[in-house]
KOLMINU-474147 format. One line per field, with one value per residue: residue number from 1; residue in one letter; x, y, z of N, C-alpha, C in turn. Coordinates in nm, 3 decimals, decimal comma. Example, Ala and Ser with C-alpha at 12.3 -4.5 7.8 and 13.67 -1.06 7.14 Angstrom:
residues 2
i = c(1 / 2);
aa = c(A / S);
n_c1 = c(1,319 / 1,285);
n_c2 = c(-0,569 / -0,225);
n_c3 = c(0,780 / 0,708);
ca_c1 = c(1,230 / 1,367);
ca_c2 = c(-0,450 / -0,106);
ca_c3 = c(0,780 / 0,714);
c_c1 = c(1,320 / 1,290);
c_c2 = c(-0,330 / 0,003);
c_c3 = c(0,780 / 0,787);
end
This chain:
residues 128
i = c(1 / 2 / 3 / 4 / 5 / 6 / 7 / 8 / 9 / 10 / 11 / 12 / 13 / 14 / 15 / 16 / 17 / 18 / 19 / 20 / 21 / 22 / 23 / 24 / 25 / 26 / 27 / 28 / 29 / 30 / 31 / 32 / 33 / 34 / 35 / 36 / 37 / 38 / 39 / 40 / 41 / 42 / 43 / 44 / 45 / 46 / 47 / 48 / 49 / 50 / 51 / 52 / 53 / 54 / 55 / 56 / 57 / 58 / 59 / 60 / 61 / 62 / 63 / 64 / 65 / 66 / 67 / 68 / 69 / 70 / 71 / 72 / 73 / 74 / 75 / 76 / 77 / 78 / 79 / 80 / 81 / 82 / 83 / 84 / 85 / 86 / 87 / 88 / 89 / 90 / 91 / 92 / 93 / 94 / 95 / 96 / 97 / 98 / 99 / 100 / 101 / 102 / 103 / 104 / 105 / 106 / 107 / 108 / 109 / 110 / 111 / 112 / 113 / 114 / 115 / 116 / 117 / 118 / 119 / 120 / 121 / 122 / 123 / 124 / 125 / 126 / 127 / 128);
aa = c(X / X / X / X / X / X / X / X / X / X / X / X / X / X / X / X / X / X / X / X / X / X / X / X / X / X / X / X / X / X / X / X / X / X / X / X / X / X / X / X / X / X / X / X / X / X / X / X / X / X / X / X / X / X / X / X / X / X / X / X / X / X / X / X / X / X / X / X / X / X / X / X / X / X / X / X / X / X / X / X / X / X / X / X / X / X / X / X / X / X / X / X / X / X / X / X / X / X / X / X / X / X / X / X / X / X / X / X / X / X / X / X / X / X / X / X / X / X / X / X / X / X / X / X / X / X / X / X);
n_c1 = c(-0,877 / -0,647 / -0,601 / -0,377 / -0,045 / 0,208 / 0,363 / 0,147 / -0,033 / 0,074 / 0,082 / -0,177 / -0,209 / -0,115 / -0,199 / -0,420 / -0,347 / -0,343 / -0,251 / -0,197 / -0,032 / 0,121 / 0,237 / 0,371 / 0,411 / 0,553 / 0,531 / 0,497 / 0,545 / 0,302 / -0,071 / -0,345 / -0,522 / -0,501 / -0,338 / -0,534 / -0,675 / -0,556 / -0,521 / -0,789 / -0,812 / -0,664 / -0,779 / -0,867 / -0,844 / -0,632 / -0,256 / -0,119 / -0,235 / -0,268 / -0,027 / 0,015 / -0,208 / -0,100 / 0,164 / 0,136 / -0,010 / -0,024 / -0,011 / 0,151 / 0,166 / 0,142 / 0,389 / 0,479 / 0,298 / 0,312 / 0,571 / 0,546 / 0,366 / 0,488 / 0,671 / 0,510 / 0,461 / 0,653 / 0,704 / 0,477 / 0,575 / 0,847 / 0,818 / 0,556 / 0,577 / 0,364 / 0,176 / 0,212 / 0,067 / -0,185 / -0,270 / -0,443 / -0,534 / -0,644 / -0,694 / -0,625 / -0,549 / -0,532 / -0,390 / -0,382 / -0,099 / 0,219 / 0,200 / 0,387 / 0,500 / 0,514 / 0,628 / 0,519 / 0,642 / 0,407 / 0,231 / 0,244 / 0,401 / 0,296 / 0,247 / 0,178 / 0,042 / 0,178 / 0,096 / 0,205 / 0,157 / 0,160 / 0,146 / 0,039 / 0,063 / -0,066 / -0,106 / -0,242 / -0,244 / -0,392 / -0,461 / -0,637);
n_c2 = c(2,845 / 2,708 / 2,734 / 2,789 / 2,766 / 2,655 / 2,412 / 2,271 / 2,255 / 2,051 / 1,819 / 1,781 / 1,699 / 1,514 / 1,343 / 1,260 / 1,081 / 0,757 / 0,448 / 0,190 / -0,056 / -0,005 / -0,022 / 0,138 / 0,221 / 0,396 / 0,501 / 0,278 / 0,106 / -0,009 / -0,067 / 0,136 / 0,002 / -0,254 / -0,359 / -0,294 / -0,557 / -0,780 / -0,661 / -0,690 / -0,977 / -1,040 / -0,881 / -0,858 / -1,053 / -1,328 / -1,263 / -1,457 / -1,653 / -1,468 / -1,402 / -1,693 / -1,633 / -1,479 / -1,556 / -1,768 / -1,609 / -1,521 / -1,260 / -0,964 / -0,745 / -0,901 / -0,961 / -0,730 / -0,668 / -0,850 / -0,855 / -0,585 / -0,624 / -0,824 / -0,624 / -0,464 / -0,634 / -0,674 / -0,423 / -0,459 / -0,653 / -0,524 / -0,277 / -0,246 / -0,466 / -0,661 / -1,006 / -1,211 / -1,424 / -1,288 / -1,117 / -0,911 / -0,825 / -0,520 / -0,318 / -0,221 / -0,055 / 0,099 / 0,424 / 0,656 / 0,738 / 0,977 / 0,970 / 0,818 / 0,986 / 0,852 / 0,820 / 0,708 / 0,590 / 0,598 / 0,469 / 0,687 / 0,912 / 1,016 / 0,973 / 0,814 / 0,855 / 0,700 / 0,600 / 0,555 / 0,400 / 0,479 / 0,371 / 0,406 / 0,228 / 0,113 / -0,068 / -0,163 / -0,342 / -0,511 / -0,650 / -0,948);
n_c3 = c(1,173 / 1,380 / 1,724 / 2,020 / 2,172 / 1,956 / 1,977 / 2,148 / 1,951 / 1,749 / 1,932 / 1,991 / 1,720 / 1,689 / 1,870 / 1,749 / 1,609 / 1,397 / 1,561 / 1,483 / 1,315 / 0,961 / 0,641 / 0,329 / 0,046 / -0,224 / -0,513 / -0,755 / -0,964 / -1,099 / -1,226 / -1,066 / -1,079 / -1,185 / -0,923 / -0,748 / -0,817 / -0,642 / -0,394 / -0,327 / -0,297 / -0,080 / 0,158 / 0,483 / 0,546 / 0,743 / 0,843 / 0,763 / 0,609 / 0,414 / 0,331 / 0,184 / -0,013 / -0,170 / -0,235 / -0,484 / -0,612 / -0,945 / -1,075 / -1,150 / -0,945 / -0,685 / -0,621 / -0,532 / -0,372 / -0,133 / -0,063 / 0,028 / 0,242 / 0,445 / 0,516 / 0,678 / 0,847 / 0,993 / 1,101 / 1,282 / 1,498 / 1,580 / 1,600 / 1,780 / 1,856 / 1,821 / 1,822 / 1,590 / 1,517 / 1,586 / 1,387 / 1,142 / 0,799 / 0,862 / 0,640 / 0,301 / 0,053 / -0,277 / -0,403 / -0,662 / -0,818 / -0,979 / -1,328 / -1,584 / -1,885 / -2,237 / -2,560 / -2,861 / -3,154 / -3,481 / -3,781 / -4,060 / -3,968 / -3,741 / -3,383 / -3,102 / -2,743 / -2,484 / -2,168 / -1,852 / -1,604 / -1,225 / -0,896 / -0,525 / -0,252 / -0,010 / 0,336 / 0,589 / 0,934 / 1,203 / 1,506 / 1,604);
ca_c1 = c(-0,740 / -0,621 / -0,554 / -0,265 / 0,096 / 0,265 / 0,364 / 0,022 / -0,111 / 0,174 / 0,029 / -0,289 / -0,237 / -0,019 / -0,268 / -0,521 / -0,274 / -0,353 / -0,121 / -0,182 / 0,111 / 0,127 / 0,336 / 0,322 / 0,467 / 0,487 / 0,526 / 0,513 / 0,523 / 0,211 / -0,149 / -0,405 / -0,646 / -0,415 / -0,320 / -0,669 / -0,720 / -0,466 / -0,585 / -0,917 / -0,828 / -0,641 / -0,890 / -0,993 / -0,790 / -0,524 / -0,163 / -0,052 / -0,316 / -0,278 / 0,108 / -0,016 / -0,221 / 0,026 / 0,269 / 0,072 / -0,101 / 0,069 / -0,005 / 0,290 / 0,120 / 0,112 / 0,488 / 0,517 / 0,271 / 0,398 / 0,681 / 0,522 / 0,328 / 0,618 / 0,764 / 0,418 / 0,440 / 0,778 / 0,685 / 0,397 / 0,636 / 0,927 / 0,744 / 0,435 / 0,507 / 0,230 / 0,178 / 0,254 / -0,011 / -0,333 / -0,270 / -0,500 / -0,511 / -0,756 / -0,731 / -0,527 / -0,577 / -0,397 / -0,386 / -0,333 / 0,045 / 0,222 / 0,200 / 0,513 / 0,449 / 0,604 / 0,543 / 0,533 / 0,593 / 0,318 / 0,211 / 0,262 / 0,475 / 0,176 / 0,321 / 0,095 / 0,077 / 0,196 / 0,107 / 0,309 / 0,086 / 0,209 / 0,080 / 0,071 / -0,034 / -0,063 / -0,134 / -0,291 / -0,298 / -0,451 / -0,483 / -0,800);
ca_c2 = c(2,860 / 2,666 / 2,856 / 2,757 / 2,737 / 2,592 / 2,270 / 2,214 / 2,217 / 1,946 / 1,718 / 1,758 / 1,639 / 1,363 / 1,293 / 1,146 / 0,936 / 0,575 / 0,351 / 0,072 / -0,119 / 0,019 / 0,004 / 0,249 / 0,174 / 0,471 / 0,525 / 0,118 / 0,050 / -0,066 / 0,066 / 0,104 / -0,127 / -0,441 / -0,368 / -0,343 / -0,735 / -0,816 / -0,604 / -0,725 / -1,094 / -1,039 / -0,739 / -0,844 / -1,204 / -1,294 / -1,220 / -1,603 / -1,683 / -1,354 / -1,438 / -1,795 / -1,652 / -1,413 / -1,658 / -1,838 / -1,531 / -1,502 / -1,165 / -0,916 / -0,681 / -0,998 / -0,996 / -0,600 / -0,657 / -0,963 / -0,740 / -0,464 / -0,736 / -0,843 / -0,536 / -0,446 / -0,785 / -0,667 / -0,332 / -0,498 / -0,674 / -0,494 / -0,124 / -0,245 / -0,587 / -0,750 / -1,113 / -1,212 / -1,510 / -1,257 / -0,983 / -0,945 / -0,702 / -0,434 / -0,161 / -0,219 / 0,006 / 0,179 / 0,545 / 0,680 / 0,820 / 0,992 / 0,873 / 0,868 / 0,993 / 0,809 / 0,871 / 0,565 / 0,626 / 0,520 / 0,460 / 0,809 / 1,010 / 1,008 / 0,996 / 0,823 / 0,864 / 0,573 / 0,638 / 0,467 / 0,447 / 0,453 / 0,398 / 0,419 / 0,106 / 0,104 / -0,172 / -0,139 / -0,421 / -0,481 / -0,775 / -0,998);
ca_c3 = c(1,219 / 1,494 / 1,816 / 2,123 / 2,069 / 1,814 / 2,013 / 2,165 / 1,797 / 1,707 / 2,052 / 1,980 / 1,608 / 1,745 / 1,961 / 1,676 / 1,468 / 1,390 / 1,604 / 1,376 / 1,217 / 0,858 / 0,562 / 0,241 / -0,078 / -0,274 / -0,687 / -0,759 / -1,124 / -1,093 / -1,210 / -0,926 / -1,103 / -1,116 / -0,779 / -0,682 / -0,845 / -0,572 / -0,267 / -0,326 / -0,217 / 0,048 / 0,266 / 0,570 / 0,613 / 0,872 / 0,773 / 0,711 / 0,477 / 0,310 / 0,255 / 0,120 / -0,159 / -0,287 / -0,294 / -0,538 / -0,740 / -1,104 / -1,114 / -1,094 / -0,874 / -0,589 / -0,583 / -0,466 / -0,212 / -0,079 / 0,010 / 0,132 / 0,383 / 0,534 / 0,606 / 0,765 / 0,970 / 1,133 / 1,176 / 1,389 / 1,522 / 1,653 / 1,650 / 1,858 / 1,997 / 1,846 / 1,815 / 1,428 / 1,462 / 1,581 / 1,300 / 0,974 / 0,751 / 0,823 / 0,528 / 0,212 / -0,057 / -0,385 / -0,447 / -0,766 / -0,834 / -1,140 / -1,412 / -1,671 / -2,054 / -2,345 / -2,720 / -2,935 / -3,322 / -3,526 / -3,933 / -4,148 / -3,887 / -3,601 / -3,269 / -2,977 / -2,624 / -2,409 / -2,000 / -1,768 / -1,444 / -1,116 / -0,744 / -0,419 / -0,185 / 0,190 / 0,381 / 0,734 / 0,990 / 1,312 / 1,589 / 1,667);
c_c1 = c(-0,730 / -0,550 / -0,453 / -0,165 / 0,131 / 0,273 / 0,239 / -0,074 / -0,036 / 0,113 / -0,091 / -0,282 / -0,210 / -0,129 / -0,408 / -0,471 / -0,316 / -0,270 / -0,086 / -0,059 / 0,082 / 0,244 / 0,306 / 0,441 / 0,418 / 0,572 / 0,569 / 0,459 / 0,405 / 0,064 / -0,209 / -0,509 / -0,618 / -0,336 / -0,438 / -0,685 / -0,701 / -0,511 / -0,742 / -0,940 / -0,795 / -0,730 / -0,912 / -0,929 / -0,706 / -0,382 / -0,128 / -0,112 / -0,298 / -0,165 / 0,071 / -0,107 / -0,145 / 0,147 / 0,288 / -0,007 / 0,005 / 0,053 / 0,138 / 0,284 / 0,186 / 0,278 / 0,546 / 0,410 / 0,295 / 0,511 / 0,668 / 0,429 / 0,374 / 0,686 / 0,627 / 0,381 / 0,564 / 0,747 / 0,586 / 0,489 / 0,750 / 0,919 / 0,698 / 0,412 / 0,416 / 0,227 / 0,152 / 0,065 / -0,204 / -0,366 / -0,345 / -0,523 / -0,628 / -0,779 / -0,612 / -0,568 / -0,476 / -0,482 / -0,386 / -0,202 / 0,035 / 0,200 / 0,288 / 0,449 / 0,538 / 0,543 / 0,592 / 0,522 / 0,488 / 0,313 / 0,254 / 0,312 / 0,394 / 0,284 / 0,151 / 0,183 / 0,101 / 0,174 / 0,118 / 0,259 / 0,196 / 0,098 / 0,076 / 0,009 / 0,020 / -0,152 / -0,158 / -0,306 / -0,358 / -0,458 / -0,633 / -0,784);
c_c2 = c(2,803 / 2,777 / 2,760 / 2,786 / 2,601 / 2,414 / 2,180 / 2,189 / 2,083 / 1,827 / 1,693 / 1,661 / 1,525 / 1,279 / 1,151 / 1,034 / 0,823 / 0,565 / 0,234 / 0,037 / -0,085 / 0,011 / 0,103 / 0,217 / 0,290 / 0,461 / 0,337 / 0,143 / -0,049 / 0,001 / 0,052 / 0,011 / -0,266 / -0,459 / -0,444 / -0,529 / -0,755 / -0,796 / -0,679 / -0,905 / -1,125 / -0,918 / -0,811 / -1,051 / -1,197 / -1,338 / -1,375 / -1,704 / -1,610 / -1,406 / -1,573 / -1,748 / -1,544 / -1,421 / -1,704 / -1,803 / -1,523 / -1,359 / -1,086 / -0,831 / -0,753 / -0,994 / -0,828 / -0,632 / -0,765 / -0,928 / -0,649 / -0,540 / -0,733 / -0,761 / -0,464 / -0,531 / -0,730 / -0,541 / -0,315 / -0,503 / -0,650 / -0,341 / -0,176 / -0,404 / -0,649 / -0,900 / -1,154 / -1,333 / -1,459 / -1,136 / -1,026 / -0,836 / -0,588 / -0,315 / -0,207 / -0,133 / 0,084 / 0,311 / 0,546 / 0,768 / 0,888 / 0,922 / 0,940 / 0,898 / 0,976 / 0,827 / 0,686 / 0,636 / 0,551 / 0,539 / 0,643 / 0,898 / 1,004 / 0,954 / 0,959 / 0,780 / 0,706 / 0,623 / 0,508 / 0,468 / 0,421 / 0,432 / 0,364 / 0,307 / 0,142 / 0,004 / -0,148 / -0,306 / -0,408 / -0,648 / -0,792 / -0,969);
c_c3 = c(1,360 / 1,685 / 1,940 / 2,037 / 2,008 / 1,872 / 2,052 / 2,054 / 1,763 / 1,835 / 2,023 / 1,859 / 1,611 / 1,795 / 1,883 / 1,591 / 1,498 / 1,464 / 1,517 / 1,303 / 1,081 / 0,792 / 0,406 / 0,129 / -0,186 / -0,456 / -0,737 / -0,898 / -1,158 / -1,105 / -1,099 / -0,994 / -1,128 / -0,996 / -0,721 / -0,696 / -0,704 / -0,401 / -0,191 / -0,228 / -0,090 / 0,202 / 0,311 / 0,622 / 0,709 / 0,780 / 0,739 / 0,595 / 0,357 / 0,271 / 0,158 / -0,025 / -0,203 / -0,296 / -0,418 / -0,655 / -0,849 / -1,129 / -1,059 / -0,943 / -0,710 / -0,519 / -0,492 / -0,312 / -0,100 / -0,033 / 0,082 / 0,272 / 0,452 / 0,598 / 0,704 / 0,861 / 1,040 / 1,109 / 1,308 / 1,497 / 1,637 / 1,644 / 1,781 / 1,926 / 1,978 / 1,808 / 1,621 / 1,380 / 1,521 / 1,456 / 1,220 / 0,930 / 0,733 / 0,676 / 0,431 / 0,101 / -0,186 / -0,449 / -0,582 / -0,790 / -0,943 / -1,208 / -1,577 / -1,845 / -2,125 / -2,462 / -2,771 / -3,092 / -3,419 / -3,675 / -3,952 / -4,045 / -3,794 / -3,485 / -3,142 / -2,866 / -2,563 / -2,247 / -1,971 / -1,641 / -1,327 / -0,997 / -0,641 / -0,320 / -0,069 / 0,235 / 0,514 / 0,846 / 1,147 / 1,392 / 1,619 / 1,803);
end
């Protein structure tokens, strides 16, 4: 159990947050393992390259985070002031969300499950 008052608990907690430019993309019609494809190429490049291959990827995935990029390039931006051409993307990763349940009718009355994944991507960047 934490001990001070209430606000000095709230400062303190404040006190450890990331500053980092982030963006968070939450229940994306998307599972986390064709995300991942996606995540996977871009980790760890600088943001102008990263936009260049998921321009260019055919996957669907490429076109949500290609969005959520951008809005993590101007939250750099015009949050934190940071220079657009030293950023790259330190941490991208996808959670796992709900996930929706549909029935599908099948041969002799049978009834299967259909799951509908969802999930959660966040995108982290950072300056050289």
């Amino acid at each position: 159990m934490a001990k001070g008052h209430r606000s000095q608990i709230k400062r303190e907690r404040n006190a450890n947050k990331d500053t980092r430019p982030s963006a968070k993309l939450s229940y994306a019609r998307v599972s986390v393992q064709k995300a991942c494809f996606v995540l996977d190429a871009i980790r760890g490049k600088d943001v102008k390259s990263a936009l260049g291959l998921l321009e260019y990827n055919p996957r669907y995935a490429s076109r949500v985070i290609k969005k959520l990029l951008e809005s993590a390039i101007a939250n750099a931006e015009n949050n934190n002031g940071m220079n657009v051409d030293n950023l790259y993307i330190a941490e991208c990763y996808a959670n796992k969300g709900p996930t929706m349940k549909r029935v599908r009718p099948r041969a002799q009355g049978r009834a299967y499950r259909i799951e509908k994944r969802m999930s959660n991507i966040t995108v982290v960047l950072d300056e050289r």
